[in-house]
C-alpha positions as CSV (number, residue, x, y, z in Angstrom):
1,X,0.0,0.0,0.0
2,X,1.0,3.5,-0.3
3,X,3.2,5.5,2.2
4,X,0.9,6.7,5.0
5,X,2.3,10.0,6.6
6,X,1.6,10.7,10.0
7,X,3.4,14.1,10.0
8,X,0.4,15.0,7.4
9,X,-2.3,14.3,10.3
10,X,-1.0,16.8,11.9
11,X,-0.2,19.2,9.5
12,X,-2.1,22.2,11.1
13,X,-0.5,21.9,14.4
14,X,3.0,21.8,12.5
15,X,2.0,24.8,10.4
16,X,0.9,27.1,14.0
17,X,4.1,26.3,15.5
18,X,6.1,26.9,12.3
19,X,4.8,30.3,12.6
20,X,5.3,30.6,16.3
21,X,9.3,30.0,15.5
22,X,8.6,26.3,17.0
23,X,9.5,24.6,14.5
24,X,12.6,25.0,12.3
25,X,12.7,23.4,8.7
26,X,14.1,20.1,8.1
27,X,14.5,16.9,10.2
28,X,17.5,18.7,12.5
29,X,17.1,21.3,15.1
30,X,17.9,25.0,14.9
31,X,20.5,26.2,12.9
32,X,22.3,30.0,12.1
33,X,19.7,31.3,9.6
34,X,16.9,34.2,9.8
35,X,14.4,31.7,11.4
36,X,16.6,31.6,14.9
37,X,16.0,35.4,14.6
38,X,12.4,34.9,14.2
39,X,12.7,32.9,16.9
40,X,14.3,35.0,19.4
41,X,12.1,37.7,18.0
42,X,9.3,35.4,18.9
43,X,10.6,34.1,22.2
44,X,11.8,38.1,23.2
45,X,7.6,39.3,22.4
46,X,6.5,36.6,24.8
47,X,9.1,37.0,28.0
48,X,9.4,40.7,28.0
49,X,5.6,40.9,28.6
50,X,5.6,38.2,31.1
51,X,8.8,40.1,33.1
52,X,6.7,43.1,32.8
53,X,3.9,41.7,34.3
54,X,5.9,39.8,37.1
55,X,6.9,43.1,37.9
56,X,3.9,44.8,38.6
57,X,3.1,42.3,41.3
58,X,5.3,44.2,43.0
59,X,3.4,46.7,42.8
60,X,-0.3,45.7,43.6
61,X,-1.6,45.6,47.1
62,X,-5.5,44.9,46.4
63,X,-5.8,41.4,46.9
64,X,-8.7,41.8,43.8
65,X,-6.1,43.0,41.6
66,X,-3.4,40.3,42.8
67,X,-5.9,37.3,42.1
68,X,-6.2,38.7,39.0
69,X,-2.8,38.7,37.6
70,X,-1.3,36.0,39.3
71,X,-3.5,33.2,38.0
72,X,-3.0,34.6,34.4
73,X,1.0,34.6,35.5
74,X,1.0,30.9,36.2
75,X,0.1,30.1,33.0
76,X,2.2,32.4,31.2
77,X,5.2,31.1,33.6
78,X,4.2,27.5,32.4
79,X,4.6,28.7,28.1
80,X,7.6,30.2,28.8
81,X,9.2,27.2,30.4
82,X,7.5,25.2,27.0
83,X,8.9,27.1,24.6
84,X,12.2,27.0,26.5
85,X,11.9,23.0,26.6
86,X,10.5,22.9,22.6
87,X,13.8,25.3,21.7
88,X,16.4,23.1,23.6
89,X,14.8,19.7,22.8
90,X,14.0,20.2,18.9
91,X,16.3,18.0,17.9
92,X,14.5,14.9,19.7
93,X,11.5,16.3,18.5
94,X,12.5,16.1,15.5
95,X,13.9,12.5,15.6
96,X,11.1,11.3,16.7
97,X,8.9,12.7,13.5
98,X,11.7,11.2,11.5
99,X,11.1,7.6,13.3
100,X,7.1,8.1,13.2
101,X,7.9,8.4,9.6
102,X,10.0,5.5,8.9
103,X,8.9,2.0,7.3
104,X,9.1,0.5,10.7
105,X,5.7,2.7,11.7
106,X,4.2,2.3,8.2
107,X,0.3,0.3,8.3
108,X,0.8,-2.9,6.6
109,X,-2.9,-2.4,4.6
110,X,-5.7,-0.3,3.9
111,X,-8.1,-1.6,6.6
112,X,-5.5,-0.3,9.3
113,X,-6.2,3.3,8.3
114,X,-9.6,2.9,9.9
115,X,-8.1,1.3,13.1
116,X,-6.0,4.7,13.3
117,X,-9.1,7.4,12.3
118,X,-10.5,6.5,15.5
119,X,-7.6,7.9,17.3
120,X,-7.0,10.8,15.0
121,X,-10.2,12.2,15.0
122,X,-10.0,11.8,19.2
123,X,-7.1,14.1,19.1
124,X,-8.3,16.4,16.1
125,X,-11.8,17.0,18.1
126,X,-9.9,17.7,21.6
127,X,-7.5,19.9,19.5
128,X,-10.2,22.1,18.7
129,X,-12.1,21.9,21.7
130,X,-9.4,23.3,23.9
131,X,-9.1,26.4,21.0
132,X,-12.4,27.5,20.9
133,X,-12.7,28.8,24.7
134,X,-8.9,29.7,24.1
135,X,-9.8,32.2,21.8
136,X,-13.3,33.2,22.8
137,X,-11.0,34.0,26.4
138,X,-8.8,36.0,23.9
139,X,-11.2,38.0,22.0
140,X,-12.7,38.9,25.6
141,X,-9.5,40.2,26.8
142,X,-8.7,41.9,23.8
143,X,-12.2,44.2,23.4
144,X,-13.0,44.9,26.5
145,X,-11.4,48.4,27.4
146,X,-13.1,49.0,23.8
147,X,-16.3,47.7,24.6
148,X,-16.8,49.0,28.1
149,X,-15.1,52.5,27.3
150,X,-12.2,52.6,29.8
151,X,-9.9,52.8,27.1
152,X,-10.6,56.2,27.8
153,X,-9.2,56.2,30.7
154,X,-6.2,54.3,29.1
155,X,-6.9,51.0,30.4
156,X,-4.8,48.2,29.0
157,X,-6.4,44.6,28.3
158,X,-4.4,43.1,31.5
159,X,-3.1,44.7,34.4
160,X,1.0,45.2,33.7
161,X,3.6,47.6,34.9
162,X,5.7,49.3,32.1
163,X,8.5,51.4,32.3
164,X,7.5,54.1,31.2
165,X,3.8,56.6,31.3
166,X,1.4,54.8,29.2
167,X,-1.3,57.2,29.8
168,X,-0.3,59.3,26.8
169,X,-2.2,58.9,23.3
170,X,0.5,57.3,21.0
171,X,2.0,55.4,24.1
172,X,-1.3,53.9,25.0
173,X,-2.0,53.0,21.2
174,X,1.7,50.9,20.6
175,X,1.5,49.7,24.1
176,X,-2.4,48.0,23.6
177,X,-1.2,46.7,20.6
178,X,1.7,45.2,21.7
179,X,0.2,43.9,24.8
180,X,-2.6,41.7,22.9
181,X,0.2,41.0,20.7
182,X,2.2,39.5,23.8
183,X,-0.7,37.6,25.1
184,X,-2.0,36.6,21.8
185,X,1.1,35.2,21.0
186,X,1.5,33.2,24.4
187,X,-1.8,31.8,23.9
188,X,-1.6,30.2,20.4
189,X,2.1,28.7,21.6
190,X,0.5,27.4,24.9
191,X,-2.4,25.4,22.3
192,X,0.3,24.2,20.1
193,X,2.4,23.1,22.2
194,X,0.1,21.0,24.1
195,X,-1.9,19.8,21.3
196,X,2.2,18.4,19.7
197,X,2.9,17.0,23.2
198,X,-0.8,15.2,22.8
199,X,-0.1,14.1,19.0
200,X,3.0,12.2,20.6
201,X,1.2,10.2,22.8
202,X,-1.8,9.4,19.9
203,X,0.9,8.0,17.5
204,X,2.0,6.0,20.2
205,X,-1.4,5.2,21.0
206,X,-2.0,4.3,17.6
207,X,1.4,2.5,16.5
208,X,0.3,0.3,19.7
209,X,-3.2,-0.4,18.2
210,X,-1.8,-1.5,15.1
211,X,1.1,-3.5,16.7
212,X,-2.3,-5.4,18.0
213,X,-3.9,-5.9,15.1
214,X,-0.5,-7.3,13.3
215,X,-0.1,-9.9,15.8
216,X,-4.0,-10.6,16.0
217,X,-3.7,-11.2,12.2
218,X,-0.6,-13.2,11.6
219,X,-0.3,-15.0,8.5
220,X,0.0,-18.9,8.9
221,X,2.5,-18.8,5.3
222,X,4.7,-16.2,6.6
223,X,4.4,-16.5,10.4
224,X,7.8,-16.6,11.5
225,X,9.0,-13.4,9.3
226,X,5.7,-11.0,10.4
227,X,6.3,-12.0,14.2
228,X,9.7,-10.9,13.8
229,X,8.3,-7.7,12.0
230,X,6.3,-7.3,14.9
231,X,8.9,-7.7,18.0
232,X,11.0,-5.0,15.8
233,X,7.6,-2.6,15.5
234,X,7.6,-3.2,19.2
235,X,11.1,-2.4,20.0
236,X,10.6,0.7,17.5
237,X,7.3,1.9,20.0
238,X,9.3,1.4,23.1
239,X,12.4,3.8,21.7
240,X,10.0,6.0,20.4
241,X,8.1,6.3,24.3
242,X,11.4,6.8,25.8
243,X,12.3,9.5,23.4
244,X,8.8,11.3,24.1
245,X,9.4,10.5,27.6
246,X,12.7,12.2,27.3
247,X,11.6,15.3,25.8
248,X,8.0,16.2,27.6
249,X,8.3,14.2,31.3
250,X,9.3,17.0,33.3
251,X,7.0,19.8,31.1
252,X,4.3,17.0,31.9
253,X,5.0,17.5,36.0
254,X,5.0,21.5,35.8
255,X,1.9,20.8,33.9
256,X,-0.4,19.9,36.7
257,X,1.5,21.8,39.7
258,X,1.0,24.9,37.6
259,X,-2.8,24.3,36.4
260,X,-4.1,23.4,39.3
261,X,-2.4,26.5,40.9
262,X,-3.8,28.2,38.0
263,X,-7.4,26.7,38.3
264,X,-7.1,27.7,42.6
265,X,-6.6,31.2,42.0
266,X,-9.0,32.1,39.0
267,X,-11.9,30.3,41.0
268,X,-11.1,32.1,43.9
269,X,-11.1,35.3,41.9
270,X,-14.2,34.3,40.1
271,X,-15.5,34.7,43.5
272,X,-14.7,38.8,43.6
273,X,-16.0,40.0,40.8
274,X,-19.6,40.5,39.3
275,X,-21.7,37.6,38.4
276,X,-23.0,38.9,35.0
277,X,-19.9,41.4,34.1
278,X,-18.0,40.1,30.8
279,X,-15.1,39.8,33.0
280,X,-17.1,36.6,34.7
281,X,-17.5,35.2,31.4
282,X,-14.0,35.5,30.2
283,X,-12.4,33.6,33.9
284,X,-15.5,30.6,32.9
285,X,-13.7,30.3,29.4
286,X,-9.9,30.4,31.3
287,X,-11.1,27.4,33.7
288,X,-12.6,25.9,31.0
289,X,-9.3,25.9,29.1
290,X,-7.7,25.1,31.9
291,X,-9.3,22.0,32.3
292,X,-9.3,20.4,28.6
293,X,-5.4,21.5,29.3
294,X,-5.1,19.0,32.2
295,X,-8.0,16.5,30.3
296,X,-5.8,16.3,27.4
297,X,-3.0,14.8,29.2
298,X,-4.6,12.8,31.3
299,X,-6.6,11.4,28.4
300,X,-3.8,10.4,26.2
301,X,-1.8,9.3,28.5
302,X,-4.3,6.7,30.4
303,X,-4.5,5.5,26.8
304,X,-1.2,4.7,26.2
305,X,-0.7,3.4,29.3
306,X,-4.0,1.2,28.7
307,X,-2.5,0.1,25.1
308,X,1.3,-1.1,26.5
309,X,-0.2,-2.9,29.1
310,X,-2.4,-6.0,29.1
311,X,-5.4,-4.5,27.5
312,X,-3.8,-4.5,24.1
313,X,-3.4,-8.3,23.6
314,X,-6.5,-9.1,25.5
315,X,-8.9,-6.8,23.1
């Protein structure tokens, strides 16, 4: 049968990062070109805004106020650590798209791409469930000093200390825009990010569901030569766990620390403010986003875990 790709599956979450400067070109890591400057160009937008806001902790004594950035900070902390982690570790990334790719991880026949669908369309649906209240949390932050008219008083999107008086026209104007920019940008890495470090864990969820159905369905006139296909495919799965072990087990560990932290403090500050103000709605979309972040790897990983264990010969 034909090559199937698995990089191609997730082409969209490839594409994202690309953009993000998360994903160089070619099967190595970064090298001296203009993309490293997009990169640090990329990577300078995202932690100068964090800093800033860090900073203006400092600052706040309203335990209203405090609720209100630190919960945001946590997550921000938590991308900037993942980028970090996706910057130094791209060349295991990449080694492992290279392996997913080889003839050892091919399907051996049509009927196997249905075995896989089910698992793709599981991650492709979560994918875009964790965007939407992403971005609906997004456009909220973005509009409301427009929508509510305390732009006029020069009210930024989020509460952040700069070094400098941004209540002046022009100042407030490049600062807004370079604020959504900043948070914007820390948002659609945070999505990406996860949603790679959950396509992982599906292609080894699926490479185990197909190791399964190869051994269910081993041909009596070539026995001996498919079960030794099949203990290499395993070997091959195991390498490949360890290197995706290797590159997302201690983001994985930060991951739920920080989110429940996260999920603490935004409930406690959805506690503060008005029932029916859009600033209620937008914390429901955060926790909501917050959660599918900690569902997503929880899900995928109880299925691998459920596939290299017993289950997968017994079913």
């Amino acid at each position: 049968m034909a090559s199937f790709s698995w990089k191609h599956t997730i082409r969209v979450n490839i594409v994202i990062l690309t953009f993000m400067g998360l994903w160089p070109k070619g099967n190595e890591g970064y090298k001296c070109n203009t993309y490293v400057l997009f990169t640090a160009a990329v990577l300078l937008l995202v932690n100068s805004h964090i800093i800033f806001q860090t900073v203006n902790v400092y600052f706040v004594s309203d335990l209203k106020e405090l609720a209100a950035i630190i919960f945001i900070l946590f997550t921000e902390w938590l991308v900037s650590l993942k980028m970090f982690y996706f910057v130094r570790n791209m060349k295991i990334l990449k080694k492992l798209m290279v392996d997913v790719e080889s003839d050892n991880f091919q399907l051996w026949n049509n009927g196997q791409i249905n075995t896989v669908q089910v698992t793709l369309a599981m991650w492709k649906t979560i994918y875009f469930v964790y965007s939407v209240p992403v971005f609906i949390t997004l456009v909220l932050w973005t509009f409301f000093p427009l929508v509510d008219g305390s732009f006029k008083q020069y009210r930024l999107p989020l509460s952040v200390w700069y070094p400098y008086n941004v209540q002046k026209s022009l100042t407030y104007e490049i600062t807004y825009v370079y604020q959504t920019m900043s948070f914007w940008a820390i948002s659609i890495a945070g999505i990406n990010m996860d949603a790679m470090i959950a396509a992982l864990m599906m292609l080894a969820q699926a490479q185990c569901d197909i190791l399964c159905e190869n051994l269910k369905n081993l041909p009596s006139s070539t026995y001996n030569a498919k079960l030794k296909l099949c203990i290499d495919h395993h070997k091959n799965i195991l390498r490949f766990s360890k290197g995706c072990n290797d590159f997302f087990n201690e983001l994985s560990l930060c991951q739920f620390f920080v989110s429940v932290a996260s999920l603490a403090v935004a409930m406690f500050y959805l506690t503060l403010v008005e029932p029916t103000s859009g600033e209620c709605l937008s914390i429901l979309f955060y926790l909501e986003s917050i959660t599918t972040q900690i569902f997503i790897y929880c899900w995928f990983g109880n299925e691998v875990e459920l596939k290299v264990g017993p289950y997968c010969l017994l079913n």
